[in-house]
PDBQT receptor file of N, H, CA, C and O in Angstrom, charges set to zero:
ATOM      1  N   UNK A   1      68.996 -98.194  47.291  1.00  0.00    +0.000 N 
ATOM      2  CA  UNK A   1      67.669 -98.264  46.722  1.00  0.00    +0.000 C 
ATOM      3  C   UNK A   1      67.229 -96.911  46.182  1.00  0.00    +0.000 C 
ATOM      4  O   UNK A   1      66.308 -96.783  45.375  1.00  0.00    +0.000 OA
ATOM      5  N   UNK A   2      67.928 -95.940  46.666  1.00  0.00    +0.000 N 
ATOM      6  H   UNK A   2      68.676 -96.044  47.321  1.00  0.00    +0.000 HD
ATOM      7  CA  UNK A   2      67.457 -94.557  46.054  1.00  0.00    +0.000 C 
ATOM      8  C   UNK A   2      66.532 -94.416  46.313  1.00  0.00    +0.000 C 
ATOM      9  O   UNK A   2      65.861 -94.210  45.301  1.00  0.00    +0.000 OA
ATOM     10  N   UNK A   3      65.633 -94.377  47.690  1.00  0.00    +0.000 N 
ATOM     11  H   UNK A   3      66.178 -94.545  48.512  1.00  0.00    +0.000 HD
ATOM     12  CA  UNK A   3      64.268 -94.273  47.807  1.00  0.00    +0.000 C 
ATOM     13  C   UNK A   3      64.013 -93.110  49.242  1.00  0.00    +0.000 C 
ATOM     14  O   UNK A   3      64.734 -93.120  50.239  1.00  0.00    +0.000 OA
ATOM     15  N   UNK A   4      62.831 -92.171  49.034  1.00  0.00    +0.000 N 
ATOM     16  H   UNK A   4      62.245 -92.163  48.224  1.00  0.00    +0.000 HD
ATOM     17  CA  UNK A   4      63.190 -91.225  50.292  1.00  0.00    +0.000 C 
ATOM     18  C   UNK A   4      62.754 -91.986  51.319  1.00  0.00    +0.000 C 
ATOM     19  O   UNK A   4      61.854 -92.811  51.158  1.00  0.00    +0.000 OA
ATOM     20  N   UNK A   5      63.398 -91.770  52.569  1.00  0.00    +0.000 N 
ATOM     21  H   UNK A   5      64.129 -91.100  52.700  1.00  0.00    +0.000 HD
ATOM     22  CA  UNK A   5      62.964 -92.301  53.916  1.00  0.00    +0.000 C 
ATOM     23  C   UNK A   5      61.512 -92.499  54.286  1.00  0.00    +0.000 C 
ATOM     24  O   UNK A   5      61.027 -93.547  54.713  1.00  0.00    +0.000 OA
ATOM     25  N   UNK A   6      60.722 -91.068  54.013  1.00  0.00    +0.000 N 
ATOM     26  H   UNK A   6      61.116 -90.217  53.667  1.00  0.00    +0.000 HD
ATOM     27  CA  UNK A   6      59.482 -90.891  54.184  1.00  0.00    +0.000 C 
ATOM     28  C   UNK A   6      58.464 -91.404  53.226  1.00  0.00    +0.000 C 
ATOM     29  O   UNK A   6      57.364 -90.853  53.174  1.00  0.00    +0.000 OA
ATOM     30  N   UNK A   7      58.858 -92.798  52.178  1.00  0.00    +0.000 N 
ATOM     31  H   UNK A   7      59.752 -93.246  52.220  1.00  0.00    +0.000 HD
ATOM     32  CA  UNK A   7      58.399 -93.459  51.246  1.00  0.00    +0.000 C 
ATOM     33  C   UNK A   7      58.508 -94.856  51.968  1.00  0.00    +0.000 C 
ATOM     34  O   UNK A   7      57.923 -95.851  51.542  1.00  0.00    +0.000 OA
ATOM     35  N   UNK A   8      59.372 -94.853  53.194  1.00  0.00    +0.000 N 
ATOM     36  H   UNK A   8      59.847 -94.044  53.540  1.00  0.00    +0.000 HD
ATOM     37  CA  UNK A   8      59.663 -96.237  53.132  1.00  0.00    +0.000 C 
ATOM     38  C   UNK A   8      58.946 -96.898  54.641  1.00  0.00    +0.000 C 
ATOM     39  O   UNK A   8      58.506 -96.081  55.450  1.00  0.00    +0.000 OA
ATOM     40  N   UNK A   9      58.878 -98.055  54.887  1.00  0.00    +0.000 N 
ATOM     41  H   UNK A   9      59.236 -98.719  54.230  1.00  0.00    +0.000 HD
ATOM     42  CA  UNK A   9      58.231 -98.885  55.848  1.00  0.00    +0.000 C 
ATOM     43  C   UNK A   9      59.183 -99.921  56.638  1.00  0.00    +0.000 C 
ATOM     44  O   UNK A   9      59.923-100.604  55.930  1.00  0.00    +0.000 OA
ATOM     45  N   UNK A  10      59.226-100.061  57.698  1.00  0.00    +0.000 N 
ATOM     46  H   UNK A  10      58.625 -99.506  58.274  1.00  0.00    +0.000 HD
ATOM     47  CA  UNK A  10      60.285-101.244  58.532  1.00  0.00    +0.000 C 
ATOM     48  C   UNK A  10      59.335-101.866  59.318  1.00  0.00    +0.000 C 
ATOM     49  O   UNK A  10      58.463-101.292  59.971  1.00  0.00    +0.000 OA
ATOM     50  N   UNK A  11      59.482-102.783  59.257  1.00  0.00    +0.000 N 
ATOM     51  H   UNK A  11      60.189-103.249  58.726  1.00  0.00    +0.000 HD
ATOM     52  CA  UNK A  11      58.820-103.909  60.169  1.00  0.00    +0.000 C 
ATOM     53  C   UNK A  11      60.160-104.191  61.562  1.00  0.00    +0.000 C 
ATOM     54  O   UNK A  11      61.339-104.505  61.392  1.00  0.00    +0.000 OA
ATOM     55  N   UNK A  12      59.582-103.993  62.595  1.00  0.00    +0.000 N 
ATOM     56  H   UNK A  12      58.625-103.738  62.732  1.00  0.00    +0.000 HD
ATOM     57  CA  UNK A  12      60.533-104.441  63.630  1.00  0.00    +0.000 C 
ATOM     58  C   UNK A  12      59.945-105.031  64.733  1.00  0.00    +0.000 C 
ATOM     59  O   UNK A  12      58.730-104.863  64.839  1.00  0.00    +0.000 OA
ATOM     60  N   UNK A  13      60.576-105.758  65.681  1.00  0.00    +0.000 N 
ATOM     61  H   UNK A  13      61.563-105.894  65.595  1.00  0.00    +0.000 HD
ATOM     62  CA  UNK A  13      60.035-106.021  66.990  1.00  0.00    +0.000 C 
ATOM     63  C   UNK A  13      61.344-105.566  67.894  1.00  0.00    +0.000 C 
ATOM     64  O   UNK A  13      61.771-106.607  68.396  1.00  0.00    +0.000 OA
ATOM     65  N   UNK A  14      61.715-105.058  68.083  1.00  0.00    +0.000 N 
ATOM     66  H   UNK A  14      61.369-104.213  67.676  1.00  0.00    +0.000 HD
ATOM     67  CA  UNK A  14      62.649-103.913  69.235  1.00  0.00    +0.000 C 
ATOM     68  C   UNK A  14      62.031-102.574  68.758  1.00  0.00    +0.000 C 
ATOM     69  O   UNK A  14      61.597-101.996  67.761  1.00  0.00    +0.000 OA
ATOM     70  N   UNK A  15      62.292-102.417  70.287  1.00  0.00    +0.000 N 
ATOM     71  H   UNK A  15      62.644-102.886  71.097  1.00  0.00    +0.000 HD
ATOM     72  CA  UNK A  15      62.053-101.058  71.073  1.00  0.00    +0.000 C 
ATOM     73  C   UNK A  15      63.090-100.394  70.153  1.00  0.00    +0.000 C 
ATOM     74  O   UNK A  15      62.552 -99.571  69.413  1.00  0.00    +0.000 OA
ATOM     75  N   UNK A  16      64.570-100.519  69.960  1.00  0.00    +0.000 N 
ATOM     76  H   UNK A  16      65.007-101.187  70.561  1.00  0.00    +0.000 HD
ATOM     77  CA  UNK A  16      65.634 -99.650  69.455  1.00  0.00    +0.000 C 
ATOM     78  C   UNK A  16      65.338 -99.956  68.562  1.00  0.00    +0.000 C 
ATOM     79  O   UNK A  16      64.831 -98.865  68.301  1.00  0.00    +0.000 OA
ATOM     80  N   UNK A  17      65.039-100.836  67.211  1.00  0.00    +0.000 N 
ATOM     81  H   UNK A  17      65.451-101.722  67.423  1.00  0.00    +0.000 HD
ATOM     82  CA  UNK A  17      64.558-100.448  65.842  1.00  0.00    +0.000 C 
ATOM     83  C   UNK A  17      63.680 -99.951  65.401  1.00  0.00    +0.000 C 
ATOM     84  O   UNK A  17      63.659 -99.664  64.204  1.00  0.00    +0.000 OA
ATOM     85  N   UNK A  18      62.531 -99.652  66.337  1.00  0.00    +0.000 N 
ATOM     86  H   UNK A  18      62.548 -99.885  67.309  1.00  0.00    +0.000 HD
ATOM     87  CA  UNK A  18      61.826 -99.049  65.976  1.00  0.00    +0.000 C 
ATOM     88  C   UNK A  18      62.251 -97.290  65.965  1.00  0.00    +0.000 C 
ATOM     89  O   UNK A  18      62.215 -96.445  65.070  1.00  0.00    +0.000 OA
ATOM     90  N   UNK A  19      62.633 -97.241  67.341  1.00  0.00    +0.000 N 
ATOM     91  H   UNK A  19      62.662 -97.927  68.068  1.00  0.00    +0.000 HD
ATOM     92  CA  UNK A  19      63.475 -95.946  67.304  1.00  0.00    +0.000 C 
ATOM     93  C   UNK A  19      64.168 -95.387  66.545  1.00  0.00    +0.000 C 
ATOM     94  O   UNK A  19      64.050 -94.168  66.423  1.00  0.00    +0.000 OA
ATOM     95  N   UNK A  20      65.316 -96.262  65.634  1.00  0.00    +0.000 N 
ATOM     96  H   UNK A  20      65.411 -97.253  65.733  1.00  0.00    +0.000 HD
ATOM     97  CA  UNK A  20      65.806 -96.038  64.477  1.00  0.00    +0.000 C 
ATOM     98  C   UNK A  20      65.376 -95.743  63.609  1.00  0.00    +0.000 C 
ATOM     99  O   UNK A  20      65.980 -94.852  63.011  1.00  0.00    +0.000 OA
ATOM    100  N   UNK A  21      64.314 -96.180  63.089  1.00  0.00    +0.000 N 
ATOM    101  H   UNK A  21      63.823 -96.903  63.574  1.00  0.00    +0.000 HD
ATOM    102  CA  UNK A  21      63.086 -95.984  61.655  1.00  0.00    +0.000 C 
ATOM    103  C   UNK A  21      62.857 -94.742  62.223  1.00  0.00    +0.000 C 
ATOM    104  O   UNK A  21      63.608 -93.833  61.870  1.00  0.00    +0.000 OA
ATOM    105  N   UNK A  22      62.048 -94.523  62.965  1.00  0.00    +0.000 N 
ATOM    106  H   UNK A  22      61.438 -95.262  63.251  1.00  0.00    +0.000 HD
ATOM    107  CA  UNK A  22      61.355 -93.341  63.457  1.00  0.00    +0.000 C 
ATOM    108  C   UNK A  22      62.438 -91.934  63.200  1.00  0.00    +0.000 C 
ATOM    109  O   UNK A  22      62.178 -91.064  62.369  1.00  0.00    +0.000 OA
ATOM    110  N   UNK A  23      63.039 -91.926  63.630  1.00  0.00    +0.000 N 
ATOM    111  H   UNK A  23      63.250 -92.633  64.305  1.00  0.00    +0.000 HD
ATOM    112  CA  UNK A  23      64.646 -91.584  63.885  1.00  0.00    +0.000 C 
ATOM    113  C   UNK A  23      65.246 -91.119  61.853  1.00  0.00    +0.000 C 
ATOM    114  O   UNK A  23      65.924 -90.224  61.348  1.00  0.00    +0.000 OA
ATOM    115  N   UNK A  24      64.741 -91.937  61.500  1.00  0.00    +0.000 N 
ATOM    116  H   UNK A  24      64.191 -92.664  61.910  1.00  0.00    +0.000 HD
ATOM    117  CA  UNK A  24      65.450 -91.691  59.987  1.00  0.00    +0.000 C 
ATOM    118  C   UNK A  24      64.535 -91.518  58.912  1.00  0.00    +0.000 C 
ATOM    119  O   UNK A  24      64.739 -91.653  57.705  1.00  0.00    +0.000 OA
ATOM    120  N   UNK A  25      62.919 -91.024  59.856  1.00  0.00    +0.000 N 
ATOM    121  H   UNK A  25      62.753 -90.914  60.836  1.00  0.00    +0.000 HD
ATOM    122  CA  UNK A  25      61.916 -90.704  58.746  1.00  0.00    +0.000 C 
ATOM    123  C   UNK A  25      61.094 -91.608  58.527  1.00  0.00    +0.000 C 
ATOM    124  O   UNK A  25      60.039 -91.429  57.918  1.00  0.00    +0.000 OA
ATOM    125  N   UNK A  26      61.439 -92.585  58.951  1.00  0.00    +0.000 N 
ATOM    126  H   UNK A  26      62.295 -92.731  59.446  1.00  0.00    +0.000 HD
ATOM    127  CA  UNK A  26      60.591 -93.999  58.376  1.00  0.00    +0.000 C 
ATOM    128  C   UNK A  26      59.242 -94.247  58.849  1.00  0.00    +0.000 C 
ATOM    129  O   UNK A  26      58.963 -93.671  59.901  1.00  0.00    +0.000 OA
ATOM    130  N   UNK A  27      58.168 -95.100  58.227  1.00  0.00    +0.000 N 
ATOM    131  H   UNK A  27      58.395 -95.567  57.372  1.00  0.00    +0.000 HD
ATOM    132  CA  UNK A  27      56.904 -95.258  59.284  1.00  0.00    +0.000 C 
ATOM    133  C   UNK A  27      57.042 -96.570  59.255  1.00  0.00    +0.000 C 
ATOM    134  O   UNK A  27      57.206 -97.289  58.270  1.00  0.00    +0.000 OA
ATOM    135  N   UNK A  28      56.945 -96.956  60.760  1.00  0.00    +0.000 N 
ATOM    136  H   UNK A  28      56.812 -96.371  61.560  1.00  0.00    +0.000 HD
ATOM    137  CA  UNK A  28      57.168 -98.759  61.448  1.00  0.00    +0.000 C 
ATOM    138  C   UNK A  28      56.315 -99.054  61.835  1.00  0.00    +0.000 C 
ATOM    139  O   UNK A  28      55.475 -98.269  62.275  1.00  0.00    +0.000 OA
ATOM    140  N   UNK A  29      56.202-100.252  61.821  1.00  0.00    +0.000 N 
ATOM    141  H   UNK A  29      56.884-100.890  61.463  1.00  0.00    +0.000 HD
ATOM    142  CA  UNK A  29      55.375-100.968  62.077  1.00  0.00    +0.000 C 
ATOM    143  C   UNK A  29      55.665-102.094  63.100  1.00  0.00    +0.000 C 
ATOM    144  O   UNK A  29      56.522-102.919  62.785  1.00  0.00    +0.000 OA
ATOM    145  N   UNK A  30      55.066-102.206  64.234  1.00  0.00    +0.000 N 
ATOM    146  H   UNK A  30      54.369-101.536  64.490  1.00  0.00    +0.000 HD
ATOM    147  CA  UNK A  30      55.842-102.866  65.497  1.00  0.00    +0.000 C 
ATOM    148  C   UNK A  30      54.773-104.543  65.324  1.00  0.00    +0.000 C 
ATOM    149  O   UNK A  30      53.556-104.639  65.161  1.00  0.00    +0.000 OA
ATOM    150  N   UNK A  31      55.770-105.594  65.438  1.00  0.00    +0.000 N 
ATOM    151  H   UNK A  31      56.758-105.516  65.571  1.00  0.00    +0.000 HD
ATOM    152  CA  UNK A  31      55.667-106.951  65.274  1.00  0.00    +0.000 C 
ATOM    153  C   UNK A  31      55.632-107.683  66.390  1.00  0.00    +0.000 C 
ATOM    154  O   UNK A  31      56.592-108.418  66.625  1.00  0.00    +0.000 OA
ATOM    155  N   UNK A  32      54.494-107.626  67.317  1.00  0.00    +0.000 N 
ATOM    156  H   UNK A  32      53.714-107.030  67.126  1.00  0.00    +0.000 HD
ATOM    157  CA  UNK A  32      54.735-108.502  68.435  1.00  0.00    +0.000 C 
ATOM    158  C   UNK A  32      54.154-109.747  68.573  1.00  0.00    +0.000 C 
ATOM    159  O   UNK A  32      53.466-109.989  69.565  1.00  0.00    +0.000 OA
ATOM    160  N   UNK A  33      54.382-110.754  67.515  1.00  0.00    +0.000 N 
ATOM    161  H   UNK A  33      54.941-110.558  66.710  1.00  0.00    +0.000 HD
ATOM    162  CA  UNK A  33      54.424-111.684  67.715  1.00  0.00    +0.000 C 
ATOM    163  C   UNK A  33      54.691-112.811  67.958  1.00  0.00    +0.000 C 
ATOM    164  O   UNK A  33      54.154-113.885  67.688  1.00  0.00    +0.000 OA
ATOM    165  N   UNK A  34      56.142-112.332  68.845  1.00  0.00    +0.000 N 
ATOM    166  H   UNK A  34      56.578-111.459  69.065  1.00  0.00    +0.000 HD
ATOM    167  CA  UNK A  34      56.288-113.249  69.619  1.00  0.00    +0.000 C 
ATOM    168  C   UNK A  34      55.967-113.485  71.308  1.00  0.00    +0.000 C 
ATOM    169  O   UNK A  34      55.597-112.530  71.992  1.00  0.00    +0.000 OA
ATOM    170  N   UNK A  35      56.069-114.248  71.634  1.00  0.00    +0.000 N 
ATOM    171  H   UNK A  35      56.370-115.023  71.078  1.00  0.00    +0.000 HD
ATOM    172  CA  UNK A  35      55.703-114.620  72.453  1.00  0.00    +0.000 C 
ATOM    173  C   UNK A  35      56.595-113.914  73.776  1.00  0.00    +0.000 C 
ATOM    174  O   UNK A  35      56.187-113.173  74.670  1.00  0.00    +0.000 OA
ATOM    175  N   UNK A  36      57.603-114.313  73.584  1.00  0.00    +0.000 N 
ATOM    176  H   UNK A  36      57.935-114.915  72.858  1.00  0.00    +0.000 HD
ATOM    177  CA  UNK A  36      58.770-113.884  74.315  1.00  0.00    +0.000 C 
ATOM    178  C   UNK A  36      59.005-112.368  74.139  1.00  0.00    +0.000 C 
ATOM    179  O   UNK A  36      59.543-111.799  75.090  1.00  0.00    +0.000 OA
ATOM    180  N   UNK A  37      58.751-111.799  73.297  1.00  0.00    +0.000 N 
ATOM    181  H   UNK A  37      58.314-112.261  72.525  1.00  0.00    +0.000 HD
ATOM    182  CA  UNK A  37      59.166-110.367  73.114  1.00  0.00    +0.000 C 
ATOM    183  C   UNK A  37      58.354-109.777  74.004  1.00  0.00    +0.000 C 
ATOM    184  O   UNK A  37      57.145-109.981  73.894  1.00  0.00    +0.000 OA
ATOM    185  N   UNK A  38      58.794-109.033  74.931  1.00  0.00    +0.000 N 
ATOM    186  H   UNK A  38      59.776-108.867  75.020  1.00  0.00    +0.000 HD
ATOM    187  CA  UNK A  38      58.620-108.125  75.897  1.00  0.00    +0.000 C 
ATOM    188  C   UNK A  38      59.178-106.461  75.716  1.00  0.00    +0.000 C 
ATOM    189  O   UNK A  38      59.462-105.828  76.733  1.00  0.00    +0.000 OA
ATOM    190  N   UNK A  39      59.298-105.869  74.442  1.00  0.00    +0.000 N 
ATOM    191  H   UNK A  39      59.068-106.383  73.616  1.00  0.00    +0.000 HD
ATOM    192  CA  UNK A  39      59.789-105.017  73.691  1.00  0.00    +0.000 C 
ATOM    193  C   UNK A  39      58.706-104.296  74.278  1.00  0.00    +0.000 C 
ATOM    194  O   UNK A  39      57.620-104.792  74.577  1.00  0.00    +0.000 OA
ATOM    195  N   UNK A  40      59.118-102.850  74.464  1.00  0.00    +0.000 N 
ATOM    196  H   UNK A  40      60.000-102.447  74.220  1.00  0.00    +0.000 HD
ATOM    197  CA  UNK A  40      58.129-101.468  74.570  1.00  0.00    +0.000 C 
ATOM    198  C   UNK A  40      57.900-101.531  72.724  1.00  0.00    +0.000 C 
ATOM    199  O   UNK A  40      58.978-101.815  72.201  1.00  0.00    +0.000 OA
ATOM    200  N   UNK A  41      56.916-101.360  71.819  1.00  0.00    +0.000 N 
ATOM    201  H   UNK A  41      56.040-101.129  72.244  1.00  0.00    +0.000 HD
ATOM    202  CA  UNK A  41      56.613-100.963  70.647  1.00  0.00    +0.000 C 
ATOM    203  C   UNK A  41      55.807-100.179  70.482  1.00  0.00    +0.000 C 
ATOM    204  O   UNK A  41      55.198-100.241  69.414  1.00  0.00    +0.000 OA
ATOM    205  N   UNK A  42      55.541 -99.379  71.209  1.00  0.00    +0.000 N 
ATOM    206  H   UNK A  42      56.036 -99.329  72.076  1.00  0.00    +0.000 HD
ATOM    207  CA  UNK A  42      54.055 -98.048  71.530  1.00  0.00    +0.000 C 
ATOM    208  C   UNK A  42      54.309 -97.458  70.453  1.00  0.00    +0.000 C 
ATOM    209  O   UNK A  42      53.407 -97.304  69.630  1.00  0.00    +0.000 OA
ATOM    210  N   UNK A  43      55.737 -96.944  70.188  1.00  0.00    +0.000 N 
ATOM    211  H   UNK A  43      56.469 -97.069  70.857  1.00  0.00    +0.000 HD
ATOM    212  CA  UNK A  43      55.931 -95.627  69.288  1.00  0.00    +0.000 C 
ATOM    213  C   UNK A  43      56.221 -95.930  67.805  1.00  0.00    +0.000 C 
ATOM    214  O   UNK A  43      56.860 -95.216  67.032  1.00  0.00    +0.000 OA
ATOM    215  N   UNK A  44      55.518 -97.358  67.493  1.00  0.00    +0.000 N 
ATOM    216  H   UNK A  44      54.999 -97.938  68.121  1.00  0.00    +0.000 HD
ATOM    217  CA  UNK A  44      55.348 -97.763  66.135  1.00  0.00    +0.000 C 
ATOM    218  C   UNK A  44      53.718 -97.201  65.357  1.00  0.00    +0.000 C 
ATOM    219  O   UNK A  44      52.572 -97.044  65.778  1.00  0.00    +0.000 OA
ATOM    220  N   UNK A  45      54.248 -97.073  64.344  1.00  0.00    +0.000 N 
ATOM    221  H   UNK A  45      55.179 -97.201  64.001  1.00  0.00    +0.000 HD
ATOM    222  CA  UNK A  45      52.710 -96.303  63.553  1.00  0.00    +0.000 C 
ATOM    223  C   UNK A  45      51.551 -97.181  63.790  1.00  0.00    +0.000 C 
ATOM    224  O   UNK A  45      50.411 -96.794  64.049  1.00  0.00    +0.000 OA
ATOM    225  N   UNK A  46      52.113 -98.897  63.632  1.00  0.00    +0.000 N 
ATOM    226  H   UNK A  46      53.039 -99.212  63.422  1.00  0.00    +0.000 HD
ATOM    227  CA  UNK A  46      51.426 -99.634  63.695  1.00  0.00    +0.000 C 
ATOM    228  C   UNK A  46      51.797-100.821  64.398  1.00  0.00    +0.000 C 
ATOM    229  O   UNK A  46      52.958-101.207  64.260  1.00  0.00    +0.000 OA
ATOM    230  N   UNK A  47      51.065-101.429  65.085  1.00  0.00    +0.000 N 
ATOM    231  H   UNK A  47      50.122-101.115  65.198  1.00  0.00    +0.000 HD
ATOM    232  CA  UNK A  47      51.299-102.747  65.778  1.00  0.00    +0.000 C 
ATOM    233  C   UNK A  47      50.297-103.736  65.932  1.00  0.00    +0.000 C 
ATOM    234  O   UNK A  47      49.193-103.806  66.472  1.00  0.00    +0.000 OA
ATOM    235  N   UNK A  48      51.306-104.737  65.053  1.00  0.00    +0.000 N 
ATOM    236  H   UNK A  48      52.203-104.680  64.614  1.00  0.00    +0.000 HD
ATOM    237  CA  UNK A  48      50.273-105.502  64.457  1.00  0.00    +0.000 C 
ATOM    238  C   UNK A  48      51.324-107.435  65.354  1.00  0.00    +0.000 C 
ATOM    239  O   UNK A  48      52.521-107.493  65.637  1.00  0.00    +0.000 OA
ATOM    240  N   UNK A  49      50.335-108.539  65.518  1.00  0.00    +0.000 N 
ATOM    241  H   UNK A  49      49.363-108.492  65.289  1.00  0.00    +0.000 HD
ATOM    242  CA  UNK A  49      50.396-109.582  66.001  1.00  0.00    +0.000 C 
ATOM    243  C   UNK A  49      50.426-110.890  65.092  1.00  0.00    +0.000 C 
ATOM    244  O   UNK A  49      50.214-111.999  65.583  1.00  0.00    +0.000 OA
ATOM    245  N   UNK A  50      50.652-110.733  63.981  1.00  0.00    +0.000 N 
ATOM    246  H   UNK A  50      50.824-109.832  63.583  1.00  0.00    +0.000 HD
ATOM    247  CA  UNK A  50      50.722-111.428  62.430  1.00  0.00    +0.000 C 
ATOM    248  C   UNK A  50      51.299-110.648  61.908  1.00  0.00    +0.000 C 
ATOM    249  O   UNK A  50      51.280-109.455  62.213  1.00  0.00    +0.000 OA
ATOM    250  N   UNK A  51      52.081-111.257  60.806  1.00  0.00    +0.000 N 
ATOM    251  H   UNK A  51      52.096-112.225  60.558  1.00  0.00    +0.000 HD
ATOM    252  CA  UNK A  51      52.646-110.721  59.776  1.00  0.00    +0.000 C 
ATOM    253  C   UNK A  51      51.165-110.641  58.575  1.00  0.00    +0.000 C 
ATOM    254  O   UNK A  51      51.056-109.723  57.762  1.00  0.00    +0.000 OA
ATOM    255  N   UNK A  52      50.256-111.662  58.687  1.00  0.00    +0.000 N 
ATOM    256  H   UNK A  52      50.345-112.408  59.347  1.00  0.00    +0.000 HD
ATOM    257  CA  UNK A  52      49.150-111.862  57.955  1.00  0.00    +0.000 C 
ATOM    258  C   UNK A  52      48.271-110.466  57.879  1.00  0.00    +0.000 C 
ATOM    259  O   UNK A  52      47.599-110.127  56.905  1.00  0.00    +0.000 OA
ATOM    260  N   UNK A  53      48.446-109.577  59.361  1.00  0.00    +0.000 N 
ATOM    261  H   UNK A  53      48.992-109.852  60.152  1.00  0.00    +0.000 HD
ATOM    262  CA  UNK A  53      47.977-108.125  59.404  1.00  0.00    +0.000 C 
ATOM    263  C   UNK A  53      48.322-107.050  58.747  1.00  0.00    +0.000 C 
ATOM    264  O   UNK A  53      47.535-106.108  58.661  1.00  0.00    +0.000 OA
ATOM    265  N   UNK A  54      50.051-107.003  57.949  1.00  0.00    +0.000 N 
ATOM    266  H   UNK A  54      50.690-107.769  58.019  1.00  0.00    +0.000 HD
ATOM    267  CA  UNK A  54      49.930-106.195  57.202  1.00  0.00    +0.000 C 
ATOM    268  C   UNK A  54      49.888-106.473  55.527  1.00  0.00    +0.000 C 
ATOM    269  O   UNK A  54      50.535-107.225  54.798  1.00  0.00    +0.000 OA
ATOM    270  N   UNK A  55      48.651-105.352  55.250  1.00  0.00    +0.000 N 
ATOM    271  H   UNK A  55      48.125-104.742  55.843  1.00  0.00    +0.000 HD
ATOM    272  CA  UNK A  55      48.712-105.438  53.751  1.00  0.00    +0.000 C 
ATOM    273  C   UNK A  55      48.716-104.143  53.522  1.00  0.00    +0.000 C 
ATOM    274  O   UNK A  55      49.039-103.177  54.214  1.00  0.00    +0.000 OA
ATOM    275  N   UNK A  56      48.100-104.322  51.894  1.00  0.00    +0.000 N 
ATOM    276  H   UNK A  56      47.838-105.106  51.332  1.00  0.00    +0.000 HD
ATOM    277  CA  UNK A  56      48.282-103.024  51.123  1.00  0.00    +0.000 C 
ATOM    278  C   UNK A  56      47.317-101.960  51.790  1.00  0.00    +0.000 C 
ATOM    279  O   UNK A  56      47.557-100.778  51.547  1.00  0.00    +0.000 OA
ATOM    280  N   UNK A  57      46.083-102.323  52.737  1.00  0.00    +0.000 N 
ATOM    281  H   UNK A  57      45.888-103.284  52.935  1.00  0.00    +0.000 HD
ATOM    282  CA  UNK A  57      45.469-101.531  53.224  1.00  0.00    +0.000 C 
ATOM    283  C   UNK A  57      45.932-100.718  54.233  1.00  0.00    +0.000 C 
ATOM    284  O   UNK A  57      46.139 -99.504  54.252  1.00  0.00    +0.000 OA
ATOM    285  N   UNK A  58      46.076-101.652  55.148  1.00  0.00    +0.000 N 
ATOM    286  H   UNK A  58      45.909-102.638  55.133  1.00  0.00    +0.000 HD
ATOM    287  CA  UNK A  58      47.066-101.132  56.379  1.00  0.00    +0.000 C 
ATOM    288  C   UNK A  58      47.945-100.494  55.954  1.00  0.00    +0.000 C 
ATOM    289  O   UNK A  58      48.108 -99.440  56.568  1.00  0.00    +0.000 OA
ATOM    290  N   UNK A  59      48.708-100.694  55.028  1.00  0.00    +0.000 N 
ATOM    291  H   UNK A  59      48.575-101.550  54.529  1.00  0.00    +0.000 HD
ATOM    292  CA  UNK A  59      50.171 -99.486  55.052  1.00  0.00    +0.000 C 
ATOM    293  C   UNK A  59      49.864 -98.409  54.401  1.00  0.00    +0.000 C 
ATOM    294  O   UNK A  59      50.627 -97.445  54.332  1.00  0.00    +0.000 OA
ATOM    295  N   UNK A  60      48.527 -98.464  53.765  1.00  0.00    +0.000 N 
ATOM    296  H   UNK A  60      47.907 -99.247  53.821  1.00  0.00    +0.000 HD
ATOM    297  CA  UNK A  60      48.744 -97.103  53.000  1.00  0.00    +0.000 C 
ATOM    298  C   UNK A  60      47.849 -96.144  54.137  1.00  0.00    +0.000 C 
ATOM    299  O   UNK A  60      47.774 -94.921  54.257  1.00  0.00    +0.000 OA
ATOM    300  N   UNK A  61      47.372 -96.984  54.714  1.00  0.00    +0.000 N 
ATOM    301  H   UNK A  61      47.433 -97.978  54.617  1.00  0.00    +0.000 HD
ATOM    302  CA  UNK A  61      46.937 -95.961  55.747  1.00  0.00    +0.000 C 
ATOM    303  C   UNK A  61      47.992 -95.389  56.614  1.00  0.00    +0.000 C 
ATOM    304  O   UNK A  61      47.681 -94.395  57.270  1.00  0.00    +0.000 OA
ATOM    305  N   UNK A  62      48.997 -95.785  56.703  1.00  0.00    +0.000 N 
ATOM    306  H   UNK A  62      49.250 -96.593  56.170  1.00  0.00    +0.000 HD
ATOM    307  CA  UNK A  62      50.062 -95.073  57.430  1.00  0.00    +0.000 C 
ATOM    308  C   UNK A  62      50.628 -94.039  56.590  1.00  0.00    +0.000 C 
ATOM    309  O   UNK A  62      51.579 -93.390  57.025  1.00  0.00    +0.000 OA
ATOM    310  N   UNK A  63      50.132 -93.797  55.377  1.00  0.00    +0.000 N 
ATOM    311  H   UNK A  63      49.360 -94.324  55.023  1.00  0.00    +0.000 HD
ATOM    312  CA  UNK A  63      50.560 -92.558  54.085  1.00  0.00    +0.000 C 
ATOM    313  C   UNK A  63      49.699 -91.548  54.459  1.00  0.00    +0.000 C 
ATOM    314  O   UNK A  63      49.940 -90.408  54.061  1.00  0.00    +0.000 OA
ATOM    315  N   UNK A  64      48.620 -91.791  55.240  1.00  0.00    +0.000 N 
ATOM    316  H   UNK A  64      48.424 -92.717  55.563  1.00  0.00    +0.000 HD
ATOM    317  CA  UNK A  64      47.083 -90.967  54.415  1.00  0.00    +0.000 C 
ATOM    318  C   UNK A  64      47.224 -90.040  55.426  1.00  0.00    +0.000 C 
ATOM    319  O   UNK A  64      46.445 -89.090  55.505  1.00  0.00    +0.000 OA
TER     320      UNK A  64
């Protein structure tokens, strides 16, 4: 994609993907909506319980 790390966004629900993003510059965004997921996601920029929660607002606030 040719795009810098610190341009880019991951949506995850693990503890270790989020770590990874974090890890490679990235700003994440932690997905706990499931039910079953019992994932640590603290160290996501954002954590959100819908996918319906992120928009263009929310993420650019993770720029600002």
């Amino acid at each position: 994609m040719n795009v810098n790390p610190n341009k880019c966004v991951v949506i995850e629900d693990s503890e270790n993907g989020i770590k990874a993003a974090k890890k490679a510059g990235m700003k994440c965004v932690g997905f706990a909506g499931l039910k079953h997921n019992k994932q640590n996601l603290s160290s996501a920029d954002l954590i959100v319980s819908a996918y319906s929660d992120v928009n263009f607002y929310s993420l650019q606030q993770l720029f600002d």
